[in-house]
N, C-alpha and C positions, 0 to 999 in steps of 0.2 A: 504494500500500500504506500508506504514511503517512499518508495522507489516511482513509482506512478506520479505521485505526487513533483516528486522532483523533477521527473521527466513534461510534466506538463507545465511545470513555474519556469524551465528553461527555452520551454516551444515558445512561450511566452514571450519571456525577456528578449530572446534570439529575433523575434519577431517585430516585438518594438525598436532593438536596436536596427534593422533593416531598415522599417519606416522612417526613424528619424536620418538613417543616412540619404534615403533616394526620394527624402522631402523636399519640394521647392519651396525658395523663398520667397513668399510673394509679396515681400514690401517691395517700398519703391525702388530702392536700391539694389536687391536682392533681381527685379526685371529688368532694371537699365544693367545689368553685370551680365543676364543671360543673353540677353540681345546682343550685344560686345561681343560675349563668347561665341555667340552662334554664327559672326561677321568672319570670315576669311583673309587671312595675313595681305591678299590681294584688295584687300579692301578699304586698308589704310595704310595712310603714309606710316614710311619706315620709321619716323621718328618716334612713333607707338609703343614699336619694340622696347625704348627705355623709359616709356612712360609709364607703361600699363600695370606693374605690379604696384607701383607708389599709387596710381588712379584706383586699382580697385581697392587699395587698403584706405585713401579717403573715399572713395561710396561707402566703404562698410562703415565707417567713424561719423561722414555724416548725420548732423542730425537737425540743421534746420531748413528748409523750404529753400532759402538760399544759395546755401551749399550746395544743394543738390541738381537745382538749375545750374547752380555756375558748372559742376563736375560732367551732365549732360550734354552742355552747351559745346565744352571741351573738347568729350569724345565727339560729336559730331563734325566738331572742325579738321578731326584728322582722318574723316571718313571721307575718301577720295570722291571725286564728282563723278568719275567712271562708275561709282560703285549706287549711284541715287538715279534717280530716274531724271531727263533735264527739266521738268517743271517743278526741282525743289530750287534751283535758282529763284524763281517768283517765288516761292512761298515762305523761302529762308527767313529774311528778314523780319515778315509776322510771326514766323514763328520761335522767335529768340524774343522779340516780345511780350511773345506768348507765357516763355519759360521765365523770362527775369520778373512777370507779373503774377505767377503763379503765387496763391497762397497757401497750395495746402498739396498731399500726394495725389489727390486725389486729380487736382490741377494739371500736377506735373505728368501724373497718367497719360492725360487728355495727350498733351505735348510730344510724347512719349509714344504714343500708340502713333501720331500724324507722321513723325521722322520716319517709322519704321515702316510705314503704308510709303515712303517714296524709297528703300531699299530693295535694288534690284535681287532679284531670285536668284542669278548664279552668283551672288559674293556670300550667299547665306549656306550654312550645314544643309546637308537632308534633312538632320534631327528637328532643322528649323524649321520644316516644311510641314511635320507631324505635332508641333507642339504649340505655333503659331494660333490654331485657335483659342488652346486653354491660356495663352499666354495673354488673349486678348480680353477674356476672360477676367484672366487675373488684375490688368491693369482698371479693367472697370468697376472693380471692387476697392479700389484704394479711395480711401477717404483723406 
């Protein structure tokens, strides 16, 4: 009986820990980091390369509205023009308005979700191509 006992406190445990590992983040920071990731070394300038581990350790550290526009803002400046569709030229500028107005994640979602609707399909993962719904998903849920 004890033995039964242990063996299912351990299916358990074994089980939670899985969960918490192959959990997404769905703050706001935890979506602009996925999107990054799901973007193709072709997709941004070289100078990324020495940018990008200090950039995701401020997303993770952000914590005000601000920050996070300005960290957004960022990665998109290094996101090559080959790699956006050419109608985010027109749109760039309202929409960095967008992001430095923003007041809340919920805001920055909005912003967030419009960048990613002008990235083109071949600089994204495949994975990006299967997760893009719930990702939309997710951003529409930030408050």
């Amino acid at each position: 009986m004890k033995r039964l006992v242990l063996i299912l406190l351990s299916g358990i445990l074994f089980s939670q820990i899985i969960q918490s590992c192959t959990a997404k983040d769905t703050s706001f920071g935890g979506l602009l980091i996925e999107l990054e990731s799901n973007m193709g070394w072709n997709s941004v300038d070289a100078v990324w390369r020495e940018r990008r581990e200090s950039w995701l350790a401020d997303v993770r550290a952000a914590s005000t509205t601000a920050e996070k526009a300005t960290l957004m803002i960022e990665f998109e400046t290094y996101v090559l023009w080959t790699a956006v569709n050419p109608a985010w030229e027109d749109e760039r500028a309202r929409w960095i308005n967008n992001c430095t107005a923003a007041n809340n994640d919920k805001e920055l979602g909005v912003c967030l979700m419009k960048f990613e609707s002008f990235v083109l399909w071949d600089v994204v993962s495949s994975n990006w191509k299967d997760r893009r719904d719930g990702w939309i998903k997710d951003c529409e849920k930030l408050q």
